[in-house]
Each structure stands twice: as C-alpha cells, then as structure tokens.
C-alpha positions as CSV (number, residue, x, y, z in Angstrom):
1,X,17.5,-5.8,17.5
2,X,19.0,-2.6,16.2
3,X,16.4,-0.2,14.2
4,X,16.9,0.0,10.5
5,X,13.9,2.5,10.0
6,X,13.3,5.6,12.3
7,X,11.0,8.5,11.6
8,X,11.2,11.4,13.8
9,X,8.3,14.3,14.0
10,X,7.1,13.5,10.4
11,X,3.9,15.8,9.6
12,X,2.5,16.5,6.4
13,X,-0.5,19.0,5.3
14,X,-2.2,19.0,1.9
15,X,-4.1,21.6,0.3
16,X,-8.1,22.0,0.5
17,X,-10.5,23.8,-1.6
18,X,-10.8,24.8,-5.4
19,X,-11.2,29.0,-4.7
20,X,-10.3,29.3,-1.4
21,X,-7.3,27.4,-0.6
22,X,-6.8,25.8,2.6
23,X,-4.4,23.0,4.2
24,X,-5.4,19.8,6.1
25,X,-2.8,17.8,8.5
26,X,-2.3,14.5,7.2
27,X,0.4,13.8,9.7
28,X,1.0,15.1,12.8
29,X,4.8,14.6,14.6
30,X,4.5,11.3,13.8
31,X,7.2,9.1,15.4
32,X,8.1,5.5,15.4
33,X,10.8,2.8,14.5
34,X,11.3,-0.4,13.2
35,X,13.7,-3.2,14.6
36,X,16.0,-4.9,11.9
37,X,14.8,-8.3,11.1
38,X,10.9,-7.4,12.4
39,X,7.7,-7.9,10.5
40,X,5.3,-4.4,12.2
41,X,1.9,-4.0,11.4
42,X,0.8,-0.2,10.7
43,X,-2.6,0.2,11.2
44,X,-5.0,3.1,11.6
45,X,-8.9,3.6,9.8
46,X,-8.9,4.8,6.5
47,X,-7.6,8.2,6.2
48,X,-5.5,8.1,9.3
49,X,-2.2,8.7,6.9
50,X,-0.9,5.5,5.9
51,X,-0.5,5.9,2.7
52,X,0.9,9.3,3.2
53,X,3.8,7.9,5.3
54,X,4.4,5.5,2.6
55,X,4.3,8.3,0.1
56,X,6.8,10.2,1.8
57,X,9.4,6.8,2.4
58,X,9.1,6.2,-1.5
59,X,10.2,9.9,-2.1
60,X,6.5,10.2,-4.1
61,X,6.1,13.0,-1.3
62,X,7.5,15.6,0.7
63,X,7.2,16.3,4.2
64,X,6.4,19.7,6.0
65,X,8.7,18.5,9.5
66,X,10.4,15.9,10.6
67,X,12.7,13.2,9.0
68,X,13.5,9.4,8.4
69,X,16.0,7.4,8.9
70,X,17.3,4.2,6.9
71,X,20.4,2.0,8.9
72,X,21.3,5.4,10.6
73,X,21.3,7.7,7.4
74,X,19.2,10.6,6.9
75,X,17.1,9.9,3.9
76,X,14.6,12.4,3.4
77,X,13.5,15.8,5.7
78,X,11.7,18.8,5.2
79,X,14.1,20.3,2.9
80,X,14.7,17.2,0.5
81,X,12.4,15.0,-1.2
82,X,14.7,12.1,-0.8
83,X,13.8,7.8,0.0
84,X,14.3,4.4,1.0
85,X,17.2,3.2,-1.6
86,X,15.9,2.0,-4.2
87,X,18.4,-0.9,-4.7
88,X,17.6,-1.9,-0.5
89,X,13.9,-1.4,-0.5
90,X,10.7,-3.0,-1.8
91,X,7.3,-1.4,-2.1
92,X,4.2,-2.8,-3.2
93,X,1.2,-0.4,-3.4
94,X,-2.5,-1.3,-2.5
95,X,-3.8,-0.8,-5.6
96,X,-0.8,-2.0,-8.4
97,X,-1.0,-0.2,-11.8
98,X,1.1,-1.1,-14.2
99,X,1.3,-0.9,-18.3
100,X,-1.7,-3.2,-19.5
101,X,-0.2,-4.2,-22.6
102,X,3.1,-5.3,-21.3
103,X,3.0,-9.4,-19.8
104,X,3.9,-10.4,-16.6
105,X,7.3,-11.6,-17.1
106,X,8.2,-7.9,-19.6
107,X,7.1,-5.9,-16.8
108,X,9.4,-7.8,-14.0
109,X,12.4,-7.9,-16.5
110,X,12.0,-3.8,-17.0
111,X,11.5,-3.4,-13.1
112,X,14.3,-5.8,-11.8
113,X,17.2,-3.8,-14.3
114,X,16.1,-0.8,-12.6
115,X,17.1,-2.5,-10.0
116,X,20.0,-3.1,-11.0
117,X,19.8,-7.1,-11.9
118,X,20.5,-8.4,-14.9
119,X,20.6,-11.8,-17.8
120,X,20.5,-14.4,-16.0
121,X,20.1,-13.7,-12.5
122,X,17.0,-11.6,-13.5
123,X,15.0,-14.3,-15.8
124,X,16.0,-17.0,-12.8
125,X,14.8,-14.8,-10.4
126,X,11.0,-14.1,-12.5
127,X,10.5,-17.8,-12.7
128,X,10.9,-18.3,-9.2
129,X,8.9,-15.6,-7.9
130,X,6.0,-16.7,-10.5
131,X,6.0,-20.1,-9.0
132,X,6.2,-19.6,-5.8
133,X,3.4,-16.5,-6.0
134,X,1.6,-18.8,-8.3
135,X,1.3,-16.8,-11.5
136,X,3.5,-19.0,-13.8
137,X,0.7,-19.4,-16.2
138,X,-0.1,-16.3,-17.0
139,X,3.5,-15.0,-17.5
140,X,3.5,-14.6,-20.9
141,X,-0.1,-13.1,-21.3
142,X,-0.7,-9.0,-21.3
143,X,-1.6,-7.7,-17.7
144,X,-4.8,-6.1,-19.3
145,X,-6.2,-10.0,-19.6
146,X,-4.9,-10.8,-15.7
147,X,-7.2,-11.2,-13.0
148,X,-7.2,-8.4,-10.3
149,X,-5.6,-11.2,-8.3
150,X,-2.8,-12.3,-10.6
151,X,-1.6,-8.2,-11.0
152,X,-1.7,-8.4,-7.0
153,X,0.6,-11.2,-7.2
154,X,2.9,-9.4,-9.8
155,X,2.8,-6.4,-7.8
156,X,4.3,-8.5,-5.0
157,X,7.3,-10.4,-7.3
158,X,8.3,-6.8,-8.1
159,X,8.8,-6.0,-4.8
160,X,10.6,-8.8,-3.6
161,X,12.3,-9.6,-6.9
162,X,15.6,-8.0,-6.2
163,X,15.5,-9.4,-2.6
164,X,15.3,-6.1,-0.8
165,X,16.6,-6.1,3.3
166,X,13.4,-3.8,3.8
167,X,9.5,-4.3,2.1
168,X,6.9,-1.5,2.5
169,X,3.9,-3.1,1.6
170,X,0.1,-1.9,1.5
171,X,-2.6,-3.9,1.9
172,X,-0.5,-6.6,0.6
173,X,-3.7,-9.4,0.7
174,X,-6.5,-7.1,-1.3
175,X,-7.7,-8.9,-3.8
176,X,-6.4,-12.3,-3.2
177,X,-9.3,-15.4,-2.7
178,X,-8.6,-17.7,0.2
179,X,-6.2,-19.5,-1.5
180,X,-3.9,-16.6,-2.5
181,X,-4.0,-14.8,0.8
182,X,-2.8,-17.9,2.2
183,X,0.1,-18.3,-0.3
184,X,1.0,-14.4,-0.2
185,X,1.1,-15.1,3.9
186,X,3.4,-18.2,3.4
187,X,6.1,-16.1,1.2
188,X,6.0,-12.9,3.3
189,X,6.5,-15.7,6.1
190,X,9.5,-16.9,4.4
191,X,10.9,-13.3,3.0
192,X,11.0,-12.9,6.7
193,X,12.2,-15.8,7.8
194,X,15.4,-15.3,5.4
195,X,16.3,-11.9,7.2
196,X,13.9,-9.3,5.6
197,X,12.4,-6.5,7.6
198,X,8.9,-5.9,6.8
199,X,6.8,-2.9,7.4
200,X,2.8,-2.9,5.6
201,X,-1.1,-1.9,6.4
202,X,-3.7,-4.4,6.6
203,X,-7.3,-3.8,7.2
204,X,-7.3,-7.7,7.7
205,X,-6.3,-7.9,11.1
206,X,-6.3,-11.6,11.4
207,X,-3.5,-11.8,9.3
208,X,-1.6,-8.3,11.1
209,X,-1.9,-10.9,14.0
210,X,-0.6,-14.0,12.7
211,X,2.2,-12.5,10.0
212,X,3.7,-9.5,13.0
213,X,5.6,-9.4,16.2
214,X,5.1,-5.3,16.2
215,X,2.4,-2.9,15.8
216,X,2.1,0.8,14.8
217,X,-1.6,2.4,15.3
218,X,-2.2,5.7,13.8
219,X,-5.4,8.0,14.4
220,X,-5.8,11.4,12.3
221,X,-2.7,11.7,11.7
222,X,-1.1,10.8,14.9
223,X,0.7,7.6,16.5
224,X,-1.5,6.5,19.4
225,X,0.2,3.7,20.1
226,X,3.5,1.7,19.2
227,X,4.9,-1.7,21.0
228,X,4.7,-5.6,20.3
229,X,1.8,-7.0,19.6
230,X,2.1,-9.6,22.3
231,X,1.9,-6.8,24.6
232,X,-1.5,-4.4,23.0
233,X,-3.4,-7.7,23.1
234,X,-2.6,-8.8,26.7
235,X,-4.4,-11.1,29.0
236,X,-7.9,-10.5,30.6
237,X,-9.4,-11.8,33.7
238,X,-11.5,-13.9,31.8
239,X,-10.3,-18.1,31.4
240,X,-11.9,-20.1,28.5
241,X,-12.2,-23.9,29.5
242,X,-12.9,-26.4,26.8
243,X,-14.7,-29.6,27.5
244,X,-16.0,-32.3,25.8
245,X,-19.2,-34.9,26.6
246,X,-22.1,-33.1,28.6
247,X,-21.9,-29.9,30.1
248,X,-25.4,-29.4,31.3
249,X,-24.8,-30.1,34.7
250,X,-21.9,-27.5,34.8
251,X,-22.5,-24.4,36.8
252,X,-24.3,-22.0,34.4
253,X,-21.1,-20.1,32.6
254,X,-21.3,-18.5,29.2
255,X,-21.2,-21.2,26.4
256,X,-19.9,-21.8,22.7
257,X,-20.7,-24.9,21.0
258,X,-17.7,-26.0,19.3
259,X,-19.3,-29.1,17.2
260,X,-18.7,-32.4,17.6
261,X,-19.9,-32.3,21.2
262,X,-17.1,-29.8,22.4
263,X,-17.9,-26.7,24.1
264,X,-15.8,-23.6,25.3
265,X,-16.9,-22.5,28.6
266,X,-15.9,-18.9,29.8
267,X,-15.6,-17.5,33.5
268,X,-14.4,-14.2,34.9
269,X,-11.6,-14.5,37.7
270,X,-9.7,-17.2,38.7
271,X,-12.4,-18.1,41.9
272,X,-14.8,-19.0,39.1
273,X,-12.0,-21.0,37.1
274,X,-11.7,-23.1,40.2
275,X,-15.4,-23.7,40.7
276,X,-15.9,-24.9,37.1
277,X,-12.6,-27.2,37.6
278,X,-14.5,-28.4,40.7
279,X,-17.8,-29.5,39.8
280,X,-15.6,-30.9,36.2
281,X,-13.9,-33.3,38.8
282,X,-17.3,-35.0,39.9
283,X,-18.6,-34.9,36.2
284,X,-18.7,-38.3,34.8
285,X,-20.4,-37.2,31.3
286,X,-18.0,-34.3,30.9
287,X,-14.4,-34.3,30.0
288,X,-11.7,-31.5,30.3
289,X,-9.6,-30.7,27.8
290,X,-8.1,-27.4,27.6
291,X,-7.6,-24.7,30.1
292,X,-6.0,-21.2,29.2
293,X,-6.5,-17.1,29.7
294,X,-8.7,-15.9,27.2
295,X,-6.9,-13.1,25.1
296,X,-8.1,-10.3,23.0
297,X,-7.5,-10.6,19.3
298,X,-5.8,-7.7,17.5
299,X,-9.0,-6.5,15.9
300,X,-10.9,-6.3,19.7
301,X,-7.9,-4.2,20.8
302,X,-7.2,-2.0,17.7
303,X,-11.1,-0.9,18.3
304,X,-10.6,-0.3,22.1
305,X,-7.7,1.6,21.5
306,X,-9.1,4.2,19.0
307,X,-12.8,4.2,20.8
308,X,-11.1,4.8,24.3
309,X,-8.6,7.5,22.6
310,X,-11.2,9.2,20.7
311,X,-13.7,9.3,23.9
312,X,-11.0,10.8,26.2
C-alpha cells in the first residue's frame, strides 16, 4: 500500500511563562507515514503531542520545522499554516463542542454544506449516520439536552458524514458505555472496510488492538517507535495450554482458572511445553484443548516500550 499521509521532521514549541517568556518542545522531528487503506493507532501518555500533531494536520496550528504530506502534496510546512482538505478529510476531536442550542440533525446539515453536500444527499446521509451511530432519537432535540455520549456520537456522524478517504480521530470511544464503544468500533470497522484510511489516539488499548493493523508511539515529543502492530506485540517464549477436567496431577505450572472447570496453564520454553503435553497424555481426568504461544497485548508492550526507552 502506497502512503497517503507522510510527515517529515515535524517539531513544534509553545510558549511558557506569564513574565518571563520561555518555549517548550511539543514535538521533536517527528516522522511517520500512513499506508492508504490502513487503520494506525497513535499512541503516547498524555502530553506526549498528540493532539498537537492533530492540531497542526487540521491547519488549527503551525509548525516550527518540518512538513506533511497528503497523496504526495505538500500541505502545510513551516512557512504556511495549511491542512488535510477539507472536502477529503474527517476529524473528530476528543472532546466535541458544538453550538448547544442547535439539534443534532441542524448542526450536521450546517457541517455537511461546508462540505460541500447538499438537499437530498445531505438529509439522506444524516438519517443514516443517526441510525447506524444510534442517535436517531434525539435528532431533533437541542445538543444542550444530549447525553455526553449522544454529542460523541454526533461528533463522529460529522466526521464521517461526507465520507472522507482519510478520518483523524481522537479518542474516538471517550464517553461511550459498553454498548456505544461497541457500536462506534463496528462503524469505524466498516468506514474501513469500504476503503477509508484511518489515523486516531486511544488510551483504550484494547480497542487500538482489535480496530488497527499499524501503530505510531510517541514519547515527549518524539516517535519511539512505528511498525505493525503484529510485529511490537510479537511472540514470547512462554506457551499457554488450556485444559479442561482435573489438572491437579499436572506438573506444577502457573495456573488460571478459567470457570466451568477449564484452566490455562503457562510454561516457559518449548522443553516444558513438551513435558506438560506428556504427563496430559497419561491424564485420564484432564483433557487438552488448546495449545498456542502466548503473546503480549498492546497495552504490555506500549508500557515496555516507553519504560525500557525512558530507562536507557
């Protein structure tokens, strides 16, 4: 896949201080791109400049170094305060604010003209995004009477609404309960299934892992690490057998009751592996039924990566 976003030695300082003025680095050289047609994860603590990167693609900021590129054009440098186009992009902020007297559906119908839709197509287009966020029902009523989760959900329809190629999104899933995180994750699953390239921040790592096939981790400022996500997570030495009956006369291994008389057994090295298929072989009361290579999850790695950077 071809990159349709490349940033190249982006930094940023801001100023410090009331009397004595100062300058802090927000962002330092950073460099990275994203693949046409991927779904990357960007991820860093709080105050590592993710929301200053998004600033600076939105045009909201302007960089001191560096500059981005959208489908091979220059967008914004140094010397121009520039941005993703506005008729090919998406953005959804982490924390939507929008007029509190306007509904649902007058905000949308404002928003999508500026993006250049209009009559039909636009009022075909709200409905559809209100039912499939789940939001239909409060369509007509003022935002100021919304739920923090329903103005998330709008937030989101007036990103996608114009069915942008490319959707900046941060921290998409804050504020949603259970059941709206799940539906957000089913559309952004589907905006990307049809072809859309996305690009957001997540303290939810869970869902970084399940929604993206590429990662971005940022650390005061700088990229510390960029790749698939298959790849930061790897395999360890350690192989996680499940079995199911009893597995008290098992060689002593480390042991997670699963319910339901199931247990996940865990051995370092494949000469241990071998030794627990073994004795599971002469084990009448005990049944196998899984055998893999334990991996890390995204949020195990994401903390190794910054603890082992930040000790070196």
């Amino acid at each position: 896949m071809n990159g349709i976003l490349t940033i190249e030695g982006l930094s940023l300082s801001v100023p410090t201080g009331h009397v004595i003025q100062g300058r802090r680095l927000v962002l330092d050289d950073v460099c990275f791109s994203v693949a046409r047609g991927s779904a990357t994860a960007y991820l860093g603590p709080n105050g590592a400049g993710k929301t200053s990167t998004f600033r600076i693609l939105c045009g909201l900021s302007r960089a001191d170094a560096g500059s981005v590129r959208f489908a091979g054009e220059v967008v914004c440098d140094a010397r121009v305060r520039g941005g993703l186009p506005a008729h090919r992009f998406g953005f959804m902020p982490e924390q939507p604010y929008f007029y509190r007297n306007l509904t649902p559906r007058e905000l949308l119908t404002g928003l999508g003209r500026l993006s250049g839709m209009s009559g039909r197509q636009l009022g075909a287009a709200i409905e559809d995004w209100a039912g499939r966020l789940d939001f239909e029902a409060v369509l007509g009523q003022p935002l100021r009477a919304c739920s923090k989760g329903q103005v998330q959900r709008v937030g989101l329809a007036q990103a996608l609404l114009h069915e942008p190629e490319f959707v900046l999104l941060d921290e998409p899933l804050s504020g949603l309960d259970p059941l709206g995180r799940e539906r957000v994750r089913q559309v952004l699953h589907e905006v990307h299934a049809g072809g859309a390239t996305l690009l957001f921040s997540s303290h939810i790592l869970s869902d970084a892992e399940a929604m993206c096939d590429a990662v971005v981790v940022l650390d005061a400022g700088r990229v510390v690490h960029q790749g698939e996500i298959a790849g930061m997570l790897g395999k360890s030495e350690r192989w996680a057998i499940v079995v199911e009956g009893d597995a008290g006369g098992l060689p002593a291994v480390q042991r997670v009751e699963l319910g339901h008389g199931r247990y996940r057994l865990l051995v370092d090295g494949e000469a241990e592996r071998d030794r627990l298929l073994n004795a599971l072989r002469t084990s009448f009361g005990c049944r196998l039924l899984s055998v893999e290579q334990d991996r890390q999850t995204l949020e195990q790695a994401f903390i190794s990566l910054l603890q082992d950077g930040r000790a070196s």
